[in-house]
Residue, then its C-alpha position, 0 to 999 in steps of 0.5 A: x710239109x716237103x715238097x715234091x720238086x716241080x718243073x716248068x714250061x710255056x704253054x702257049x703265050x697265055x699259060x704255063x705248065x708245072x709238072x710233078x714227078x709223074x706217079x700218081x700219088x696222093x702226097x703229090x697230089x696235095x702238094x698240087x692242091x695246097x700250090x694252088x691254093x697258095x697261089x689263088x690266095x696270094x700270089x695271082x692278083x689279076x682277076x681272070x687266072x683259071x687253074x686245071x689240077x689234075x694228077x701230077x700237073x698244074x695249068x695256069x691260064x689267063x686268056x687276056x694276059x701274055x705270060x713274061x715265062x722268064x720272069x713268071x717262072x722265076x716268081x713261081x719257083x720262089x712262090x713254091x719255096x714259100x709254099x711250104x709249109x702247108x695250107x689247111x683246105x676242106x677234105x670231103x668224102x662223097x658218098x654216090x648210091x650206085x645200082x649194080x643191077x645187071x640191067x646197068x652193070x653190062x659188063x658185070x658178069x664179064x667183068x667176074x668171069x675174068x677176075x674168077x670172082x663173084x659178082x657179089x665179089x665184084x660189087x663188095x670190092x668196089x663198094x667197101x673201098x674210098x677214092x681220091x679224086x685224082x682229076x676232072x675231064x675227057x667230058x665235063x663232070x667225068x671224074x677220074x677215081x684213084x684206089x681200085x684195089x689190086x683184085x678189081x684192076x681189069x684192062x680197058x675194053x679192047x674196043x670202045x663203046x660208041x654210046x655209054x649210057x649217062x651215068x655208067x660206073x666203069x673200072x679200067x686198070x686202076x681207076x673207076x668213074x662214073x660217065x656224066x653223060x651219054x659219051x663213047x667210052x672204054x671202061x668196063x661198065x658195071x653199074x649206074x648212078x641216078x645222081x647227076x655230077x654235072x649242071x651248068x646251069x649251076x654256079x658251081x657245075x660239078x659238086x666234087x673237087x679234085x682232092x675230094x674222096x668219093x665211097x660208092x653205096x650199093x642200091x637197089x633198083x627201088x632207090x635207084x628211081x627214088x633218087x633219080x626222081x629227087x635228082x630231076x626235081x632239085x631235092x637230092x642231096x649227096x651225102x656229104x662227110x668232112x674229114x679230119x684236114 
């Protein structure tokens, strides 16, 4: 595998900031993963590093190391060389239920009305598609989804909401996501998922991983409280598929 080029910059005196070129792609996106993960196995010995992937950038941080730039940049970049040639990682696809039932789906008729589609439309287009994982954040669990087809790409809201409902599906240009909790927000809302992507009572607090793939099924509202009700006493559990690495 070829590497896209990187660059680099201090970010503060505990961390450092490698950038790739700024598109969102999903051939820089693995490079991102497989950097990271080469780090993480070989390079980074002192317990306590932290990484942040997300897009078209890395962050490494170590709250009780000062960062020697200079020095660290060099090994960085000799450690990307040697990076090449590839790391074999899990590759899991998700599968969400979602409710598009008009009672979550506020923005929904809207939403069609502006795209001159159906809502039927609407729904089948969001729901027959699979989306990368391109980014975890703004509030804990809110995943940033790559992949909207060109059909359903609908600006941002001119005016955010102070107060989305926890678990809301929004579309926004070319992203989709689900908001983990109650949280203002601008996305168009066009559905509900009962699952929760967030727990921090949890040893791993959010399930999905940057990289992750993630495929929405449409529910009814039937299901939409039968999960929910799973969800509440601990027995749900997401679908999930492993790929082809």
């Amino acid at each position: 595998m070829t590497h896209p080029p990187i660059s680099l910059k201090p970010y503060g005196r505990h961390a450092i900031l490698i950038e790739w070129p700024n598109k969102v792609s999903e051939t820089i996106l693995e490079s991102i993963l497989d950097f990271e993960d080469f780090l993480l196995r070989n390079c980074l010995k002192e317990k306590g590093w932290e990484t942040i992937s997300a897009y078209n950038s890395l962050l490494l941080v170590h709250p009780k190391l000062e960062i020697d730039y200079p020095e660290f940049s060099r090994n960085l970049s000799a450690w990307y060389d040697q990076s090449k040639g590839g790391v074999a990682r899990e590759k899991v696809l998700w599968k969400l239920p979602v409710s598009y039932d008009r009672s979550f789906g506020i923005d929904l008729d809207e939403v069609a009305k502006e795209l001159n589609k159906s809502v039927e439309d609407i729904v089948k287009l969001h729901t027959e598609n699979t989306y990368t994982v391109y980014g975890i954040g703004f509030v804990p669990g809110f995943m940033y989804l790559g992949g909207v087809p060109a059909e359903l790409e609908i600006p941002r809201k001119a005016t955010p909401r102070l107060k989305v409902q926890k678990g809301s599906v929004g579309i926004a240009a070319k992203q989709t996501g689900i908001y983990p909790q109650e949280s203002p927000g601008g996305w168009n809302i066009i559905g509900n998922c009962p699952v929760p992507l967030f727990d921090r009572n949890k040893k791993d607090p959010c399930f999905v991983n940057v990289g992750d793939k993630i495929q929405f099924q449409p529910i009814s509202m039937g299901e939409y409280e039968l999960h929910k009700i799973e969800a509440e006493v601990g027995i749900y559990k997401p679908e999930k598929i492993l790929l082809d690495a």
